[in-house]
N, C-alpha and C positions, 0 to 999 in steps of 0.2 A: 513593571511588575512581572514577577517569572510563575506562569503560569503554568508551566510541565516540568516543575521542581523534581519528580521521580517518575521521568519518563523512562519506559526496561527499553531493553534493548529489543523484545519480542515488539514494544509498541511502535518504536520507529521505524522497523521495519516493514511493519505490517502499512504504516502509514506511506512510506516509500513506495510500499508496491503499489498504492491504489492510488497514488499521486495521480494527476494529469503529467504524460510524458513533458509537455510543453511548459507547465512552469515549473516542473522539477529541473529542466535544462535552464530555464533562467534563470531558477534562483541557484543552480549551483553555478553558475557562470564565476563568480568573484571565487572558486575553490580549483583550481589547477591540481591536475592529479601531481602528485609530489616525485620529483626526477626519478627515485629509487623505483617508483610500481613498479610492479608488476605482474602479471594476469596470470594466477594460479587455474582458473577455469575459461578459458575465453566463453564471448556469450554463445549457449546452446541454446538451438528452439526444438522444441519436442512436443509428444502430448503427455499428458496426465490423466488417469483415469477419474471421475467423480464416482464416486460410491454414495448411497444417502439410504435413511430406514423410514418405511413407513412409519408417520405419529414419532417419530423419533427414536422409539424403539424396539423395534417389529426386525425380520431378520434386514441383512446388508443385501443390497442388489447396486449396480452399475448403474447409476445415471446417465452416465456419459463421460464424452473426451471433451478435455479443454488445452489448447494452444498455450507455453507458457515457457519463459526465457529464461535460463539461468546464466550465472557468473560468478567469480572469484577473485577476488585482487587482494592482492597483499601489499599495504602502502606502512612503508614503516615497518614497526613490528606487529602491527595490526593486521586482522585478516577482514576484508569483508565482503559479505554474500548476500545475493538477490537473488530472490525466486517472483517475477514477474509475470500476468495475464498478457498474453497475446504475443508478437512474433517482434516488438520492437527491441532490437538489440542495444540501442543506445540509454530507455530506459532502464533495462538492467545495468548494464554499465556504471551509468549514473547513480542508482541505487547501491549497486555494491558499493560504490568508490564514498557515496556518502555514509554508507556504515559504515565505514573503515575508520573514516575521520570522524565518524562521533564519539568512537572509541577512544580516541585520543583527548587526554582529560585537558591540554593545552586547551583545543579549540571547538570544545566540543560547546560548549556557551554559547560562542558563536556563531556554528553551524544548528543548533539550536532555535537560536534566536532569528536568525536570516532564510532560515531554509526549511526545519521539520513545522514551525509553529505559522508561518505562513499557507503553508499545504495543509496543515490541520485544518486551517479556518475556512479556504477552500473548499476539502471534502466536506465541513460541518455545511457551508453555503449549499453545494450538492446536494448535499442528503438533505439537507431542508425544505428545498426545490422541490423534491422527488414526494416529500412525503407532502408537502401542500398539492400538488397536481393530483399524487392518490386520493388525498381528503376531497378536492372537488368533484371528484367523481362518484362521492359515496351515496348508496342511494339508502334509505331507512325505510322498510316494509312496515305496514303495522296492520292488523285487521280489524274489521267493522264488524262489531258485533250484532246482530241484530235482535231489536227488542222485543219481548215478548211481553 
């Protein structure tokens, strides 16, 4: 059953970045970068500013700085980019090289299939995790009225 019939290209990306580095390198294992690559941006680590608004919409102030990797490869006629959290350069790597091949309508199926919908279920496992640990912790106030 093909459950990411219109996956954009913003959604796999976005999924690539927040992959675990670790099974994103397994599951691209069976995809060998293609003889022609080659790395229009090799991996940079840098910072990036966070900017955020009070209530959402209050003026813009500086949060903070965040660690975060970029890259460029061009496999084919395709180009692909990764903008990744923290200093690992081989996840960016691995992320650009898997946008590159999703782009390509040959195999994009089954990088697809092998690779973004795997890490989907992953991150869904993750964030499930996270939000049951949150929900144990929740505490419900409620006050006593007293009668008169």
């Amino acid at each position: 059953m093909d459950t990411l019939p219109h996956l954009t290209r913003a959604q796999w990306m976005s999924l690539l970045a927040q992959a675990d580095p670790a099974e994103l390198s397994a599951s691209m294992d069976a995809f060998a970068p293609p003889a022609d690559a080659a790395w229009l941006r090799p991996a940079q680590t840098g910072l990036y500013m966070l900017r955020g608004r009070i209530g959402g919409t209050g003026p813009q102030f500086n949060f903070g700085e965040i660690t975060v990797t970029r890259c460029s490869v061009q496999a084919g006629s395709h180009i692909g980019h990764a903008w990744v959290r923290g200093s690992n350069v081989r996840h960016a790597e691995l992320a650009a090289l898997a946008d590159a091949i999703l782009q390509d309508d040959e195999q994009h199926a089954q990088v697809r299939t092998q690779v973004v919908e795997p890490l989907r279920r992953a991150l869904d496992e993750r964030r499930d995790a996270a939000s049951r640990k949150a929900a144990a912790s929740k505490v419900e106030f409620f006050t006593v009225v007293r009668g008169e």
